[in-house]
Backbone bond lengths (Angstrom), bond angles and torsions (degrees), N, CA, C in turn:
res aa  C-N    CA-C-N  psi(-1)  N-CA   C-N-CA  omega(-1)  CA-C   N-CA-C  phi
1 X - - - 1.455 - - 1.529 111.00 -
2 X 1.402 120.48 -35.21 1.617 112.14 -176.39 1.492 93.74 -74.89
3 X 1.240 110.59 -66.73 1.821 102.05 -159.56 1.726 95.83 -48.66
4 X 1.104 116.92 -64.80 1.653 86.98 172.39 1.827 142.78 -24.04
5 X 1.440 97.49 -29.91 1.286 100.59 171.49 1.309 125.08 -89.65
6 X 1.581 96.26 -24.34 1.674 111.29 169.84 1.533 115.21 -71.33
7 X 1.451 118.77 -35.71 1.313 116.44 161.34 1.513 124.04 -62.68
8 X 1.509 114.99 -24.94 1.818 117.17 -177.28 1.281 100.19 -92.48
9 X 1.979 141.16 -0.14 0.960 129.10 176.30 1.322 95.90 -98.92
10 X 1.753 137.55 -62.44 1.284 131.16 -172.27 1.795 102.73 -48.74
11 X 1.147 142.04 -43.26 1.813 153.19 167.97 1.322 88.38 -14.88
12 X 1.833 112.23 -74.68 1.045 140.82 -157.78 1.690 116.40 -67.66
13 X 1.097 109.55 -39.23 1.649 124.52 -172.21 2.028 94.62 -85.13
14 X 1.431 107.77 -26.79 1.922 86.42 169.83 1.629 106.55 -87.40
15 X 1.337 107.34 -37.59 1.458 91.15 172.52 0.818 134.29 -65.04
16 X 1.548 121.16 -14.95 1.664 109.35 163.04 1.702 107.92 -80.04
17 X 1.438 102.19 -39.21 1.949 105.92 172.45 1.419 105.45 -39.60
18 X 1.191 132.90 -38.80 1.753 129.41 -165.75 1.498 98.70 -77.22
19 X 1.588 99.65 -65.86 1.759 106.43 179.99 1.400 102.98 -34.40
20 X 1.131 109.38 -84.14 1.432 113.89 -175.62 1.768 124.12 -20.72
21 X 1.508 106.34 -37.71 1.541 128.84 -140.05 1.932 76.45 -105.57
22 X 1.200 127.57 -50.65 1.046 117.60 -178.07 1.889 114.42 -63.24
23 X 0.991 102.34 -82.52 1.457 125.30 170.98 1.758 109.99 -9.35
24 X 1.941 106.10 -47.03 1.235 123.34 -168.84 1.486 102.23 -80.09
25 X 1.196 125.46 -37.50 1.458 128.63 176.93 1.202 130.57 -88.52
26 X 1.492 113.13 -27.15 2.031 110.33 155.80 1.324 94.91 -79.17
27 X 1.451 148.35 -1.25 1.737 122.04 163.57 1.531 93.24 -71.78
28 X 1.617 112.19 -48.62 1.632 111.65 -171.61 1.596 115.77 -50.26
29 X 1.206 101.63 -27.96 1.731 107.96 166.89 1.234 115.69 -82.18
30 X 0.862 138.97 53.93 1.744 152.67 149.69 1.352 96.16 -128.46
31 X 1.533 135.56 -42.05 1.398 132.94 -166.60 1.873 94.34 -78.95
32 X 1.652 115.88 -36.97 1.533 105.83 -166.64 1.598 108.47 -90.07
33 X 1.190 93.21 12.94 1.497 78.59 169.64 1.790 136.05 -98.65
34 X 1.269 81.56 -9.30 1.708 90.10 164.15 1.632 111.07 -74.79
35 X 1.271 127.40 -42.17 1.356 113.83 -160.96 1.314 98.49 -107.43
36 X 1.622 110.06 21.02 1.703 98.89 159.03 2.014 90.75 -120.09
37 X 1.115 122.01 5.76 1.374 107.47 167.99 1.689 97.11 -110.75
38 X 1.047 123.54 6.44 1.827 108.22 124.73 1.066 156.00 -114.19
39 X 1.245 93.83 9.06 1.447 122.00 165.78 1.721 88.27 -56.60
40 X 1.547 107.32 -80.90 1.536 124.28 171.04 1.462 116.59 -10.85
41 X 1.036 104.94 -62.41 1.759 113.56 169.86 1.222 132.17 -42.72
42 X 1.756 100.37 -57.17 1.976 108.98 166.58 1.173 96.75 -60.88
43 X 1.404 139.86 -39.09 1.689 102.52 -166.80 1.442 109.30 -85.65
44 X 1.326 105.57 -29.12 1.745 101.96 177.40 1.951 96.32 -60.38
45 X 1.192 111.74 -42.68 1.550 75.61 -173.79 1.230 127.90 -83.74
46 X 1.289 124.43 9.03 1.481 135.94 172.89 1.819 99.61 -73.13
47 X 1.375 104.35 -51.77 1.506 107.19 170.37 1.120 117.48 -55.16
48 X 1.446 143.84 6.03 1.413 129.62 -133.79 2.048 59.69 -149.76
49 X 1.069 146.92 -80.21 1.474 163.33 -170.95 1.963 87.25 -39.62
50 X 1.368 101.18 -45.74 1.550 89.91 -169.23 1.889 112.33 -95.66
51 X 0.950 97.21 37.12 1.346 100.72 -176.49 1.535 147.62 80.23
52 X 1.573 96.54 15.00 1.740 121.22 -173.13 1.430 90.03 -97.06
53 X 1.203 121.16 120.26 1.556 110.64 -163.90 1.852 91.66 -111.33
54 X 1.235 110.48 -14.15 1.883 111.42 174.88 1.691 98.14 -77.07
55 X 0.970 107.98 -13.51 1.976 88.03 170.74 1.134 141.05 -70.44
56 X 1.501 140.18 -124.45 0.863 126.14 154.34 1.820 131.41 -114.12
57 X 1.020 92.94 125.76 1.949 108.63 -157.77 2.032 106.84 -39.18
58 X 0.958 102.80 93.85 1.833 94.22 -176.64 1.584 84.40 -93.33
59 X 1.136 132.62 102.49 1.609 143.41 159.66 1.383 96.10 -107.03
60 X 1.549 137.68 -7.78 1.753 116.08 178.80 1.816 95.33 -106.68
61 X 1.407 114.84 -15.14 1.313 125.04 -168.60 1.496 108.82 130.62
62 X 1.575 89.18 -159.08 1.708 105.16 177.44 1.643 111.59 -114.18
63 X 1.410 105.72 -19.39 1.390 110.34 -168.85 1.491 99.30 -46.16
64 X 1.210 132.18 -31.74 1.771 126.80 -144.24 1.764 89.00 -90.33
65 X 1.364 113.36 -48.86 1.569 110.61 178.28 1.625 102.88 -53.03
66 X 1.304 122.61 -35.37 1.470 114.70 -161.01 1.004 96.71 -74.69
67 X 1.688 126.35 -60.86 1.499 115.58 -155.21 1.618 110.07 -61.61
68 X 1.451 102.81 -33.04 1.467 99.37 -170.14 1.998 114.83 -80.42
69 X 1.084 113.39 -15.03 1.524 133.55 168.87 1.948 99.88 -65.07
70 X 1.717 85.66 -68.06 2.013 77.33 167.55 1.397 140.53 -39.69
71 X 1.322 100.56 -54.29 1.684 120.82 -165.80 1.867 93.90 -69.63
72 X 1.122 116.35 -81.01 1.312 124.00 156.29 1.912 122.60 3.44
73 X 1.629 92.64 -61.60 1.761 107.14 -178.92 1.508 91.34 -58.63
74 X 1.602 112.05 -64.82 1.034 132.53 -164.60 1.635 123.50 -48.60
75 X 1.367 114.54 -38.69 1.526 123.58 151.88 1.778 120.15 -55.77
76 X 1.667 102.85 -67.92 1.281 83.81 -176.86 1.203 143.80 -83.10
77 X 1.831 115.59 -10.86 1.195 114.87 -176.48 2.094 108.45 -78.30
78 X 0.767 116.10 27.11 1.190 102.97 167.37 1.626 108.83 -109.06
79 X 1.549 108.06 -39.79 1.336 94.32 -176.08 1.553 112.76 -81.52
80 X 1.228 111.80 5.95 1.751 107.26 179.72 1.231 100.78 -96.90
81 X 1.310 128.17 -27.80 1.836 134.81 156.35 1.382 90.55 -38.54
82 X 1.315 116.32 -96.23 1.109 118.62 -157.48 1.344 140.35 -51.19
83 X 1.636 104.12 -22.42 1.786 105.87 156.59 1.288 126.27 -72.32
84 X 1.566 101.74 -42.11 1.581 106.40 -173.54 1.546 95.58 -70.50
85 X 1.521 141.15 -15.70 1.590 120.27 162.06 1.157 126.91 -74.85
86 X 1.539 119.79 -45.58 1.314 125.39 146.06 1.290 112.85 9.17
87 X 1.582 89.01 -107.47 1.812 125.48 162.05 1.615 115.31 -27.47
88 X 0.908 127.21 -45.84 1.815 127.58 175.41 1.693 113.65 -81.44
89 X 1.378 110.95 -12.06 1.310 114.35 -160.46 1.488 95.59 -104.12
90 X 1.442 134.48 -46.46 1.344 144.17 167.76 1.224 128.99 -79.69
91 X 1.122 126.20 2.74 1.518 122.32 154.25 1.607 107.37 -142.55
92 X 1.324 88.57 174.89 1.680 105.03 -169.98 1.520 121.58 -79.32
93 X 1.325 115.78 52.28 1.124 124.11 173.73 1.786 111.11 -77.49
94 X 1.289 119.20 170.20 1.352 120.50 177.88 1.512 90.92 -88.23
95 X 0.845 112.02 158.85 1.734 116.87 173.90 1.305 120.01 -113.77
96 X 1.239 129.98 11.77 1.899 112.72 156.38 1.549 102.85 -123.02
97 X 1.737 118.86 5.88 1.602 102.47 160.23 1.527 115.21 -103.44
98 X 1.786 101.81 0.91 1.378 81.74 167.78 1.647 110.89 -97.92
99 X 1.500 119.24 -24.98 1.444 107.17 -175.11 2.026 103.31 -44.39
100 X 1.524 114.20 -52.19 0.996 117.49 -147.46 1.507 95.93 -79.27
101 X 1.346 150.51 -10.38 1.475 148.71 128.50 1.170 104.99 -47.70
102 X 1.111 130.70 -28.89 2.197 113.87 -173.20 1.531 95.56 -94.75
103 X 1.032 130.02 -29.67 1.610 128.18 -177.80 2.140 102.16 -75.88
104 X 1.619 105.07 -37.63 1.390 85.12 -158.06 2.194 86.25 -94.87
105 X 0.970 114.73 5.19 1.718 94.45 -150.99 1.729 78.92 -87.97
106 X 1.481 152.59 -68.07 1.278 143.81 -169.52 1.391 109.91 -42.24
107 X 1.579 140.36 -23.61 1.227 131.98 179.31 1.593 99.12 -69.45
108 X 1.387 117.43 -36.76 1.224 112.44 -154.98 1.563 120.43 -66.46
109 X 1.408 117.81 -28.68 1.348 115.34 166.35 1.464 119.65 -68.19
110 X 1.160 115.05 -31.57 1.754 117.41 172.85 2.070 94.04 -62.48
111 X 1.779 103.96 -71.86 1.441 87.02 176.19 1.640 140.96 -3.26
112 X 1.565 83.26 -74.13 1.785 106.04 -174.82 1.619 103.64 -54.52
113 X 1.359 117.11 -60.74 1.551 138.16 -166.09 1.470 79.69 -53.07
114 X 1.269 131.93 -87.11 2.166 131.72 -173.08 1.371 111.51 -25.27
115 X 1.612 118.55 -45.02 1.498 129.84 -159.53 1.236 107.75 -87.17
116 X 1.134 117.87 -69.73 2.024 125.45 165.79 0.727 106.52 -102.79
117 X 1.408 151.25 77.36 1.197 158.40 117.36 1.353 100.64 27.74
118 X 1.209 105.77 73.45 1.475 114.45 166.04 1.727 111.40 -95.82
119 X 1.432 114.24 6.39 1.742 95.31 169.17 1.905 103.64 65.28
120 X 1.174 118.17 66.67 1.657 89.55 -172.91 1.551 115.52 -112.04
121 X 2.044 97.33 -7.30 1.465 132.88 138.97 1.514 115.24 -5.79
122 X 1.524 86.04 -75.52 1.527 109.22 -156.10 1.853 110.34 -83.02
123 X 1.348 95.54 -17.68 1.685 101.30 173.53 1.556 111.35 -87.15
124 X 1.124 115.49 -25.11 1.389 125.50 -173.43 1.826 102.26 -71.16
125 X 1.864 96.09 -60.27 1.572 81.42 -169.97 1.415 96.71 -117.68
């Protein structure tokens, strides 16, 4: 009867770990989408340098995509480290399907927003 209850509390303690783990990382995807839509930028303007002239126009350079792609990386990947450990470290989640859900679920709103242009920019702020 206890380990039964110990099994319906850990049940209970990943499903809130996932909820939690989800919920926490599409908010982080409103924060990753700036420094992956300049990330986006340096390579469009490397394409734009190599002769893709529909990309995006780097006529001042690349430096401006870089610094701002840097600073950007540089802001958010620490605090998405640090939630998604948080979050993996305090509840009973499995730990290599959630890293690889906290790494892919913030791309996914930039994704969608690139693919169908759903604008999700402009709903956000």
């Amino acid at each position: 009867m206890v380990a039964d209850a110990a099994v319906a509390r850990a049940g209970r303690a990943a499903g809130l770990g996932w909820s939690v783990g989800v919920a926490v990382n599409l908010a982080l995807g409103v924060a990753a989408y700036f420094p992956l839509l300049f990330t986006r930028m340096f390579f469009s303007a490397i394409a734009y340098r190599l002769g893709d002239f529909s990309a995006y126009p780097a006529r001042d350079g690349i430096d401006i995509p870089i610094m701002m792609a840097g600073v950007c990386w540089l802001l958010f990947l620490p605090l998405w480290f640090l939630a998604n450990r948080f979050i993996a470290r305090w509840t009973a989640v499995p730990r290599r399907p959630y890293w690889l859900i906290a790494v892919l679920l913030p791309g996914v709103l930039f994704f969608a927003d690139a693919v169908f242009a759903l604008r999700l920019l402009q709903l956000v702020f």
